[in-house]
C-alpha positions in Angstrom: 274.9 49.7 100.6 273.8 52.5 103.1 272.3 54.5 100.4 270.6 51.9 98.5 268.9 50.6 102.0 268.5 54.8 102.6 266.6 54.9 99.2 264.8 51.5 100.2 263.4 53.5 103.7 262.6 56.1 101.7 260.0 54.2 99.4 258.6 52.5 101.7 257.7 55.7 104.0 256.5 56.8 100.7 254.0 53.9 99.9 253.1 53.8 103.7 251.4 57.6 103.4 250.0 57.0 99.8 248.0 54.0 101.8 247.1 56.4 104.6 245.9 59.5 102.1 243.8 56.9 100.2 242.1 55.4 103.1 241.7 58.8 104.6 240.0 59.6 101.3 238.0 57.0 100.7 236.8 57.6 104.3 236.0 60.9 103.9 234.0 60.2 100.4 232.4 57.3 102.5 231.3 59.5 105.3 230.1 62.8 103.4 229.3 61.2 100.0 226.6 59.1 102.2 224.8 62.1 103.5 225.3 64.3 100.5 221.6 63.8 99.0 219.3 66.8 99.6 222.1 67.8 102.0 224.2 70.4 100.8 225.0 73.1 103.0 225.3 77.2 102.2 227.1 79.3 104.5 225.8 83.2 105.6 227.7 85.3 107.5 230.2 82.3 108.7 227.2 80.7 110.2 226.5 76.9 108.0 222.7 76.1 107.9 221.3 73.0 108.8 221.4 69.8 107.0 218.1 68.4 105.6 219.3 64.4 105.4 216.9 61.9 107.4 215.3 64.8 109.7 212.5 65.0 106.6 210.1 62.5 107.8 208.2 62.0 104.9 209.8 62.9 101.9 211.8 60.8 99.6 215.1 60.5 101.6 216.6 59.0 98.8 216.7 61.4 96.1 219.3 62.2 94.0 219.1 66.0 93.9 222.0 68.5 92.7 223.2 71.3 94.5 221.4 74.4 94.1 223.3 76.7 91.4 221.9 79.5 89.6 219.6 79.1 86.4 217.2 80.6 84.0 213.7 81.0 84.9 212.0 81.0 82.1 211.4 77.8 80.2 210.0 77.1 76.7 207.6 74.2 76.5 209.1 70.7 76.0 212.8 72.4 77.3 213.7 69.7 80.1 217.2 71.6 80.9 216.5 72.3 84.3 217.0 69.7 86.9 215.4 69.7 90.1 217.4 71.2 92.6 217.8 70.3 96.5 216.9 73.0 99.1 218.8 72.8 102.6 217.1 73.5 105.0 217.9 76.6 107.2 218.9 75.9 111.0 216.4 75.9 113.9 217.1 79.0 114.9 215.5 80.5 112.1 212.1 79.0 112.1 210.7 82.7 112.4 212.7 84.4 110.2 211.3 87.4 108.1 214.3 88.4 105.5 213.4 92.1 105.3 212.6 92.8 108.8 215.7 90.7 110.2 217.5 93.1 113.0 220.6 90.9 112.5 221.1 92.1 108.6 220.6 95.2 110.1 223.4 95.1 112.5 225.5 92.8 109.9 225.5 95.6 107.2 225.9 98.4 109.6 222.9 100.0 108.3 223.2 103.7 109.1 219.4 104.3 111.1 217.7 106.4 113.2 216.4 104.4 116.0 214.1 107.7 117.2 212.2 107.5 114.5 211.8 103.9 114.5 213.4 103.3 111.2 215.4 100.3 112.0 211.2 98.5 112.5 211.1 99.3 108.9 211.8 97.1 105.9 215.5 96.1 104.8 216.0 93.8 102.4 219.2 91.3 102.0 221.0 91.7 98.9 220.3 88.7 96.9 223.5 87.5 97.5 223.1 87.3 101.6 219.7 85.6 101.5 219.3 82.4 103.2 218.3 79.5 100.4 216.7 77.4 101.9 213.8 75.9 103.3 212.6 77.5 106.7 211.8 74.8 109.3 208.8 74.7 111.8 209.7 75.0 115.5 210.0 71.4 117.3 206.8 69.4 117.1 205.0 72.1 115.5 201.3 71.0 115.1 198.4 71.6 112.8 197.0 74.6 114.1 193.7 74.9 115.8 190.9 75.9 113.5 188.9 79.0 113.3 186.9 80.1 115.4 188.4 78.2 118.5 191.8 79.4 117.4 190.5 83.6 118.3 190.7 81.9 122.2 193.5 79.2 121.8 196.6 78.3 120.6 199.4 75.6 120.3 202.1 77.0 122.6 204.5 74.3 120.4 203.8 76.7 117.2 204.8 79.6 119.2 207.0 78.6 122.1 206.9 82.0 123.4 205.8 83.0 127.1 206.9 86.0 128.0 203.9 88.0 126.9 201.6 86.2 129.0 204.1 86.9 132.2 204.3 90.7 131.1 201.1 91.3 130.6 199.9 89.1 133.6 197.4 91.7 134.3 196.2 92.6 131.5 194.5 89.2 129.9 196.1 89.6 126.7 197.5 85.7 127.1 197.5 83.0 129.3 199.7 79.6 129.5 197.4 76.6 130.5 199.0 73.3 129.9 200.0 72.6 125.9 197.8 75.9 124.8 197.9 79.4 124.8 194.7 81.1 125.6 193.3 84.6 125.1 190.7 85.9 127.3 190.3 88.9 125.3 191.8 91.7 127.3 194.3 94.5 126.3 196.3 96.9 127.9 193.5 99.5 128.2 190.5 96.7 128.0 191.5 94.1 130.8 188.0 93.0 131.3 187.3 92.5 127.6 187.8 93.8 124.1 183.9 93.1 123.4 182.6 95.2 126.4 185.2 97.9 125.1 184.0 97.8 121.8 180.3 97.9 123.1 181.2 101.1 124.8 183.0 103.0 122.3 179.9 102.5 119.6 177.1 103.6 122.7 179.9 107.0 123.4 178.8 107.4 119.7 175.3 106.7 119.6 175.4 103.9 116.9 172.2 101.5 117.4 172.4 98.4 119.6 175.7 99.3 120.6 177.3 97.4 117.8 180.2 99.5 116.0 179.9 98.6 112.6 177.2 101.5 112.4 174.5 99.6 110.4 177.2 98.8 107.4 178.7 102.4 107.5 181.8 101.1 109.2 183.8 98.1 107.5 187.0 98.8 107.3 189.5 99.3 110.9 192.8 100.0 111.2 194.2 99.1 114.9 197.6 100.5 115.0 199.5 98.9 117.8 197.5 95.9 117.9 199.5 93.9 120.9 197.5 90.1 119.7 195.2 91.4 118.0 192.3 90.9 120.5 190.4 94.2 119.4 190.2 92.9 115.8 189.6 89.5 116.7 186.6 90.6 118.3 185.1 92.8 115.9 184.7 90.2 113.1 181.5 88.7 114.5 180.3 92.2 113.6 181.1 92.4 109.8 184.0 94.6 110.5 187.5 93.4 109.1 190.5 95.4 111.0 194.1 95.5 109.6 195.5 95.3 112.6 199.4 96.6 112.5 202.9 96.4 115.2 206.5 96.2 114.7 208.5 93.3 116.0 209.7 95.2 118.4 209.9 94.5 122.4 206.4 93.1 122.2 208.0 90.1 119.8 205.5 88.0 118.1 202.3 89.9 119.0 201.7 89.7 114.9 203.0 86.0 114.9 200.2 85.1 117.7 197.8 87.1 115.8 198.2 85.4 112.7 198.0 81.8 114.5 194.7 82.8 116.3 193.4 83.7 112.6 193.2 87.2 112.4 194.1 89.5 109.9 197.3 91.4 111.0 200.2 93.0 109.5 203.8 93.5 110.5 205.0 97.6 110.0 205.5 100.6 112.1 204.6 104.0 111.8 208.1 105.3 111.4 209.2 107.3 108.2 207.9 105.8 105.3 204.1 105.8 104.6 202.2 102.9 105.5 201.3 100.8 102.6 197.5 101.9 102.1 196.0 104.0 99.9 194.8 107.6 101.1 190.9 106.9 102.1 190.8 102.8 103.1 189.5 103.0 106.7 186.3 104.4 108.1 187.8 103.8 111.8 191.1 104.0 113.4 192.2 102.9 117.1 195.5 103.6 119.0 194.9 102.1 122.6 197.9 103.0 124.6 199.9 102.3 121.8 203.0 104.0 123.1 203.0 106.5 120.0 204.2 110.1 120.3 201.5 111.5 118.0 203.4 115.0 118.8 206.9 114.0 117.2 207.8 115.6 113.7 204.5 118.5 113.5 202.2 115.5 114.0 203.1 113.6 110.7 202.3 110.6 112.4 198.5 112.3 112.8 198.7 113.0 109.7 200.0 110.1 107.9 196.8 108.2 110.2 194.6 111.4 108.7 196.1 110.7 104.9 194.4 106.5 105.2 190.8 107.7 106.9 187.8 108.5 104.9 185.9 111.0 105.1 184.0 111.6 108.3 186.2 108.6 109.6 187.0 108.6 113.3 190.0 108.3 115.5 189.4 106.4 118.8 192.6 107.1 121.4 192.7 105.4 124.6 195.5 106.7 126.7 196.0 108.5 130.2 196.6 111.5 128.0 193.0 111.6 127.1 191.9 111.9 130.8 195.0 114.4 131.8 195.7 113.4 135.5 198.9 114.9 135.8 200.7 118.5 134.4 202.8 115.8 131.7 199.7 113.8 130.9 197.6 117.6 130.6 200.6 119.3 128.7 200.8 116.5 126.0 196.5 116.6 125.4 196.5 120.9 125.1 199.0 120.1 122.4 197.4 117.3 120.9 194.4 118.9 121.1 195.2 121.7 119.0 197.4 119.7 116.6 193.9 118.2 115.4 191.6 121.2 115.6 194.2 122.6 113.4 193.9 119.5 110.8 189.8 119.7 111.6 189.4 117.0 113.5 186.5 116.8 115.7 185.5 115.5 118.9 182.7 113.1 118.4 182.8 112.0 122.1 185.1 111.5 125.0 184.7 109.3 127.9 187.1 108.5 131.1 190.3 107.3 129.4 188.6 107.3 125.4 188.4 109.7 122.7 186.9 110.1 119.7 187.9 112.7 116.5 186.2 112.5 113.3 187.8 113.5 110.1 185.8 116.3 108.2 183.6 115.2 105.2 184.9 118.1 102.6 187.5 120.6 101.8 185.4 123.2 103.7 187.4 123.7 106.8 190.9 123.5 104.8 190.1 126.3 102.5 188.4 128.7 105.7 191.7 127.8 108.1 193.8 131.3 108.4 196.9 131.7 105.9 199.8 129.9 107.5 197.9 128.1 109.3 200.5 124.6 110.6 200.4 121.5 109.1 199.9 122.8 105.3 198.2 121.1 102.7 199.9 118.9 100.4 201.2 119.9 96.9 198.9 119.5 94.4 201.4 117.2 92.9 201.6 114.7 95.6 199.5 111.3 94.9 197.7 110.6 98.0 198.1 106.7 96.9 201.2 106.3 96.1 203.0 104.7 99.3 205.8 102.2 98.0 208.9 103.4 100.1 207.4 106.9 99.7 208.7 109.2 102.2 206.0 110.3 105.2 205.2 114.4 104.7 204.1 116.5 107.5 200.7 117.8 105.4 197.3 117.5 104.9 195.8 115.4 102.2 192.8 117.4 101.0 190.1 115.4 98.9 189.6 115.8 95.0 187.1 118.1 93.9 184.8 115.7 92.9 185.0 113.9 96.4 184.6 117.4 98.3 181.5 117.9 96.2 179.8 114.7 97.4 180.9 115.2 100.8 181.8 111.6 101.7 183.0 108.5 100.7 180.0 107.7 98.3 179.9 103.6 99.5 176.9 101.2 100.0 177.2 99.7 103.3 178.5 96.3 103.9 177.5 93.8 102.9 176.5 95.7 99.8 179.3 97.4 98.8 181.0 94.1 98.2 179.2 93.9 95.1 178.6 97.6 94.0 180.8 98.9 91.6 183.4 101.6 93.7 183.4 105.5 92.8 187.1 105.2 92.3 186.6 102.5 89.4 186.9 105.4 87.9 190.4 106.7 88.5 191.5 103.4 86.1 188.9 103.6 83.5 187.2 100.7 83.9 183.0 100.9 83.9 180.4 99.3 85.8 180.1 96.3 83.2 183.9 95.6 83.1 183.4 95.6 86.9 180.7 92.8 86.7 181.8 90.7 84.3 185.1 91.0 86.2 182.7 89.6 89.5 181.5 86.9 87.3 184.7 85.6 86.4 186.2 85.1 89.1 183.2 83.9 90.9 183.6 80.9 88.1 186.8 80.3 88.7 186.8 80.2 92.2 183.8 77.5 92.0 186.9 75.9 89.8 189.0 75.7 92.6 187.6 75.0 95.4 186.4 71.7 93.0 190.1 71.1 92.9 190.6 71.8 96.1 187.5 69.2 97.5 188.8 66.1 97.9 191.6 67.7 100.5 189.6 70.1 102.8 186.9 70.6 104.7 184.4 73.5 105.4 187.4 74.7 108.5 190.6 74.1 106.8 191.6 77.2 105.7 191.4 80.4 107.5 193.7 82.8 106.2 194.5 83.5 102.8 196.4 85.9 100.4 195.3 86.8 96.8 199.0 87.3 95.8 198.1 89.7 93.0 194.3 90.6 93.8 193.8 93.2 90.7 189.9 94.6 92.2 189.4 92.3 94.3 186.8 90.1 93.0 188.9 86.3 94.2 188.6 87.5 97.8 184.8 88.6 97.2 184.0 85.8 95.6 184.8 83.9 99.1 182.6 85.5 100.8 180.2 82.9 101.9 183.4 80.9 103.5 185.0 81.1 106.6 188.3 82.9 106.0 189.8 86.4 105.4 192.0 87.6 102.6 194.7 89.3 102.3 194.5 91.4 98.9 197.9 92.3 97.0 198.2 94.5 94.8 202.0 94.4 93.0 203.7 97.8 93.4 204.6 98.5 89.6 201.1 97.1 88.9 197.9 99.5 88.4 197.4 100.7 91.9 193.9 99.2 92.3 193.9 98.6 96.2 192.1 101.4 96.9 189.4 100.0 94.7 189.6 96.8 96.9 189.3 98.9 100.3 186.4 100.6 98.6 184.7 97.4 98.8 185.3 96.6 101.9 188.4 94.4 101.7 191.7 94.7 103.4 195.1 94.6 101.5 198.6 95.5 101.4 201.6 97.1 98.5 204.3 94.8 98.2 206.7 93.5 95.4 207.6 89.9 94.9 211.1 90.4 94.3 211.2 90.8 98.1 209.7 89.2 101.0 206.6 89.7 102.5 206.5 91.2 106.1 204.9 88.2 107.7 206.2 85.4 110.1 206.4 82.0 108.3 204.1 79.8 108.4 200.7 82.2 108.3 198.8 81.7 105.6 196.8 78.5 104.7 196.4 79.0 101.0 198.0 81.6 98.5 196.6 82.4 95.3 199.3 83.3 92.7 197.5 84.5 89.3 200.7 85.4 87.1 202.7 86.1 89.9 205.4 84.0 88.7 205.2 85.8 84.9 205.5 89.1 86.3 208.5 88.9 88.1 210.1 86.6 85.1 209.6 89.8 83.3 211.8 91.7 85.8 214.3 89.6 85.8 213.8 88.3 89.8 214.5 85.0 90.6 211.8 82.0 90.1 213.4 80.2 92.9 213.0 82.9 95.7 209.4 83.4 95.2 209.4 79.6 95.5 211.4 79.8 98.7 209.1 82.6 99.8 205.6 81.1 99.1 206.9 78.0 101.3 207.8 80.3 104.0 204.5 82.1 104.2 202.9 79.0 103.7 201.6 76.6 106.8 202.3 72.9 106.6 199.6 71.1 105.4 198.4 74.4 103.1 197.8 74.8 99.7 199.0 77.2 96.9 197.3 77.9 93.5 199.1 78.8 90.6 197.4 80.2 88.0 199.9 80.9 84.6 201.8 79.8 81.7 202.4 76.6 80.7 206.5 77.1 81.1 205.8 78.5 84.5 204.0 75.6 85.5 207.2 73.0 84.3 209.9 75.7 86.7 207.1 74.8 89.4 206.7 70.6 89.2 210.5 70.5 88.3 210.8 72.1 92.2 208.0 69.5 93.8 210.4 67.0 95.6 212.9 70.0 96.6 209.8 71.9 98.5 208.3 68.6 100.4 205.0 70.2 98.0 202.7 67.7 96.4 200.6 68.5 93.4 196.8 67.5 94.0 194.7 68.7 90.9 195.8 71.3 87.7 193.2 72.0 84.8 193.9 73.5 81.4 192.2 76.6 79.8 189.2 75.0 77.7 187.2 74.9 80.8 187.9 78.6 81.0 186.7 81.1 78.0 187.0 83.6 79.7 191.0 83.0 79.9 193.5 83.3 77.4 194.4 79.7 75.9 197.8 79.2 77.4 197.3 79.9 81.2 196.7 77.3 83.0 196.3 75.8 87.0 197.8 74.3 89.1 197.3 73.4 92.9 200.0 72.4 95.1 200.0 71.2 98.9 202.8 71.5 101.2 203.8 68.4 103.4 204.2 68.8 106.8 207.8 67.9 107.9 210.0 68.3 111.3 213.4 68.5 111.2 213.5 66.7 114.7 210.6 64.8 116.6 207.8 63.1 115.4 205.1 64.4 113.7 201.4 64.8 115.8 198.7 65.2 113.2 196.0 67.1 115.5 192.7 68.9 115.3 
């Protein structure tokens, strides 16, 4: 009796916690199974990323999407293998995330760097297993941004809830906080009252007419290393010149980020120990305005490097205490400086107060008369000026080609006509002045094509900044002349090096490669143009997803992507629609195009605007 009533007991406690373990399942698959579509979650680094779930306001909430797993890129026409995938999207606290300039990788991977020479400001890419997969959100109640050219004086604070500049540089007018904007008066660190009067003054120390710097068309391109927000390029656009205007992310944070909001062209990068991506002879004017540079580190190969991406006869405008030597420290560091450049042949064109201005020689001349031994050297005759994809920085000068040292200059029209003129360094890829037009010609058709595509959705200010993702010479970004924006060119790194061909015609650009992300905030560019973008990299085996990922972190809400490729490239993109929040608005096929081979095609996308919290303000 006692051990039948014993086994009774033991049953019944048995049965009792097979009831409990199925309602504590079914619980569970009630409570996660409801919240599972578009919401599964990756971890990195122990850290799990935000869920999408209901914070999408206006997507399709109730898609049926599969977790994200790995798959082929490349699909043959008709092949409906691939399913649309979900993307999560990544927690608030990377809204500005930039993968390969991301100081917590750095510190994560114990990456072995020399902060003196600034190489930790330099790029670092996550291995492909440690990037984040999903979608990057905008900051809480991010709004459209205000359009060009209010946005050079004014900002949404909400895009870039970040202060501190305006409190640091109180006295120097860089920023100022006035209610739900951001406005910029103009001033730098060594221009309080203005980067317009400071401008003014630097073309009158040179003598150019009407004060105006852009020299009568001789001066187009400008490189402003150690921008702060840009306000010295900002400025010079309203005189035809176009400045590429360069900082780290470094104690200054989000000087590029502002930049980039107010609608100027700006790039993130540091002069550290890699060249800087430009070819040798892309700028006819640099500036450093206290820039906190030591030009004197490493013989002057920061000089030098600056020397290497100047034309010829291209000047160097420094504004810094050193140049008016009140003090022994401030007097030691210009005698040195001094002779660092008269020793690379620099110039004085002027000097005024605080400002000076070198200019570059026009020919070999005073290279081949310098004394034997004579510090820095000249470069090997091996080295390729141009090449600057993770090439190392040399301490040398870059002499010119014979052909160049003949002329005795760069050999460019002014602006605006060297837009149009065929470049001297067509040459360097074979191409002649005819391939050159009819290159002009086509693209000046297609982009007639797109912007009828692209009609019905924008208006003569809705786009502002834009990238040519692979810009070959150049001729999408010159076809836009007559519109209100600026382009960044790129030119793909195992591509022919044609940038130089684009700075020739006065256009700015950059080196990158798309199996790696660009060094740019999110959310800076209103439209990308991706001519085979997606082909290329299929062909070296990167992932189709990433650059998805990437385009949509580059990309502002409300902005529009062209896709221009193969038919199988355009079912990978429409297949990934719903996952991105991207909406197609118009696609066309090749008869309307004879100039194109019959199987690429185009497509344009538009990418919704979403919060994950908040409400969404459509302004401006």
């Amino acid at each position: 009796m006692m051990r039948g009533r014993s086994d009774g007991a033991q049953k019944k406690r048995l049965w009792t916690f097979v009831g409990i373990g199925a309602v504590l399942v079914v619980f569970l698959y009630m409570y996660f199974g409801s919240k599972s579509s578009g919401e599964s979650a990756l971890e990195y680094s122990s850290r799990s990323l935000r869920k999408l779930g209901s914070s999408y306001l206006g997507g399709d909430d109730n898609s049926d999407l599969s977790s994200r797993q790995d798959e082929k890129f490349g699909l043959e026409d008709g092949d409906d293998g691939i399913i649309a995938k979900s993307f999560p999207v990544c927690d608030d606290r990377h809204s500005e995330l930039i993968p390969c300039l991301d100081r917590h990788l750095i510190y994560q991977m114990r990456l072995k760097l020399d902060l003196s020479l600034m190489e930790h400001y330099e790029r670092h890419c996550p291995l492909p297993e440690r990037r984040f997969n999903c979608l990057i959100p905008p900051p809480p109640g991010y709004k459209v941004p205000i359009k060009w050219p209010r946005s050079r004086d004014e900002v949404w604070k909400v895009n870039i809830p970040h202060t501190h500049l305006a409190h640091e540089k109180s006295d120097q007018n860089w920023m100022v906080v006035k209610g739900e904007k951001i406005i910029f008066p103009g001033g730098g660190t060594h221009f309080h009252y203005g980067a317009d009067k400071y401008i003014a003054s630097i073309a009158n120390m040179l003598n150019f007419s009407n004060d105006n710097l852009n020299n009568d068309g001789r001066i187009r391109t400008v490189f402003d290393v150690g921008c702060g927000v840009a306000s010295f390029g900002g400025y010079l656009l309203s005189s035809d010149i176009i400045s590429m205007s360069l900082a780290p992310n470094d104690v200054h944070q989000n000087q590029i980020q502002f930049a980039l909001e107010r609608g100027i062209p700006a790039y993130l990068g540091v002069l550290g120990t890699k060249r800087l991506p430009y070819p040798s002879r892309s700028f006819e004017f640099s500036h450093c305005s206290r820039c906190r540079i030591d030009w004197l580190q490493r013989d002057g190969i920061l000089l030098l490097e600056l020397d290497r991406i100047l034309r010829p006869g291209g000047y160097f405008a420094y504004s810094s205490p050193e140049a008016y030597a009140q003090d022994e420290e401030d007097l030691r560091i210009w005698r040195e400086m001094s002779a660092l450049v008269e020793r690379m042949c620099w110039r004085i064109a002027a000097k005024r107060n605080q400002t000076v201005v070198w200019q570059k020689p026009l020919n070999n001349d005073c290279y081949i008369q310098r004394p034997a031994g004579t510090q820095p050297p000249l470069c090997r005759s091996d080295d390729d000026p141009d090449a600057v994809w993770g090439v190392n920085m040399e301490a040398c000068i870059t002499p010119y080609s014979e052909h160049d040292h003949k002329v005795g200059g760069s050999g460019l029209a002014p602006w605006p006509a060297r837009l149009s003129s065929p470049p001297p360094r067509l040459a360097d890829f074979g191409y002649s002045n005819e391939m050159f037009e009819k290159d002009m010609d086509t693209w000046r058709q297609r982009v007639d094509q797109y912007w009828s595509l692209l009609s019905p959705k924008i208006s003569s200010d809705t786009l502002r900044n834009i990238m040519d993702m692979k810009a070959n010479l150049g001729s999408f970004a010159a076809s836009l002349k007559d519109k209100n924006v600026w382009v960044m060119n790129v030119v793909p790194k195992d591509g022919p090096n044609t940038l130089k061909v684009v700075y020739d015609r006065g256009l700015i650009g950059t080196t990158h490669d798309w199996c790696e992300a660009f060094s740019t905030y999110p959310r800076t560019y209103d439209l990308l143009h991706a001519w085979t973008v997606f082909s290329d990299i299929e062909k070296k085996g990167c992932s189709g997803e990433d650059l998805l990922l990437e385009i949509d972190r580059i990309l502002r809400p409300t902005g529009f992507i062209i896709i221009r490729d193969k038919q199988h490239v355009m079912d990978f993109v429409k297949k990934h629609l719903s996952a991105l929040h991207w909406e197609a608005v118009g696609s066309t096929d090749s008869t309307s195009d004879p100039e194109q081979d019959n199987d690429e095609i185009v497509l344009v996308v538009q990418k919704k605007l979403w919060l994950t919290s908040g409400g969404i303000r459509d302004t401006e």
